[in-house]
C-alpha positions in Angstrom: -12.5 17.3 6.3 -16.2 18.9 5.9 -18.9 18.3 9.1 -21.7 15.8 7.7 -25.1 17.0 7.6 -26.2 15.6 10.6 -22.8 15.2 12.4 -22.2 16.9 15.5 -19.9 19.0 16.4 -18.1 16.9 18.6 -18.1 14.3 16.4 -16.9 16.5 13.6 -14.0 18.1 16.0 -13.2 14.3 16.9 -12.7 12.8 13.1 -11.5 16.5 12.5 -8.2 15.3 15.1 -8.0 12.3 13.8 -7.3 13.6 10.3 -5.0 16.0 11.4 -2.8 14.0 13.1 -1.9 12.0 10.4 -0.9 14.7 8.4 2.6 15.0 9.2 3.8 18.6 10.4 1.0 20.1 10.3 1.4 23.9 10.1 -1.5 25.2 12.9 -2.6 28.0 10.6 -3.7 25.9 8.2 -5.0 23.5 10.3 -7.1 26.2 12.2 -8.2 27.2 8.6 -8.9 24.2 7.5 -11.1 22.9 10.9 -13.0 26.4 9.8 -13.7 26.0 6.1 -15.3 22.3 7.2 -17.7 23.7 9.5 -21.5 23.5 8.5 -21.8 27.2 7.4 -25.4 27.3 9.3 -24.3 26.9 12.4 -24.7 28.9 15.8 -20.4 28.6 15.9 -19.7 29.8 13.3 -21.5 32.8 13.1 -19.7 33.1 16.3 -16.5 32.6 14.4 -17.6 34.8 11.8 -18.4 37.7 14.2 -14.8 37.0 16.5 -12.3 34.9 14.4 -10.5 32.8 17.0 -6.9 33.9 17.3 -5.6 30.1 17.1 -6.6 26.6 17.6 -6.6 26.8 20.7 -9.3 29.4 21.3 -11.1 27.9 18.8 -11.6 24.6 20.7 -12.5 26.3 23.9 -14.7 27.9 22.2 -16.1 25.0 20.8 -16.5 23.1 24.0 -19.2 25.5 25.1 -20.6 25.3 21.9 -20.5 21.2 22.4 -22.1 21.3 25.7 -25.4 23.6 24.4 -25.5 21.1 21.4 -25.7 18.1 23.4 -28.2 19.8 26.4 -29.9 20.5 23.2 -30.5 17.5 21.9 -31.3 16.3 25.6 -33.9 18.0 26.1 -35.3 17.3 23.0 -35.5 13.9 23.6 -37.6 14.3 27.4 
């Protein structure tokens, strides 16, 4: 699953759960490496990832989340 050029980041984590839940068991290694290898490679997270690899999925979604929220206040204030 590969973020669309103009997808967000939520919506990419969203269709990114999606998938992986109907992939039945689903190792979380490779599910944390694939979530990584989809992300568009200019982003702001993941040169955050790149600098301080999260240590499992669950880091790397709380992690995210902050990144979510700056991407959406973003785009709100864009749009004032």
């Amino acid at each position: 699953v590969v973020q669309g050029k103009d997808e967000t980041l939520r919506d990419y984590l969203t269709r990114f759960n999606q998938e992986s839940l109907t992939v039945k068991d689903l190792e979380p290694s490779f599910a944390l490496a694939a979530l990584n290898n989809g992300l568009r490679s200019n982003s702001r997270f993941v040169f955050s990832l790149l600098k301080r690899p999260a240590k499992d999925m669950a880091e790397l979604l709380k992690r995210a989340e902050r990144y979510v929220n700056a991407e959406e206040e973003m785009l709100a204030r864009k749009q004032k």
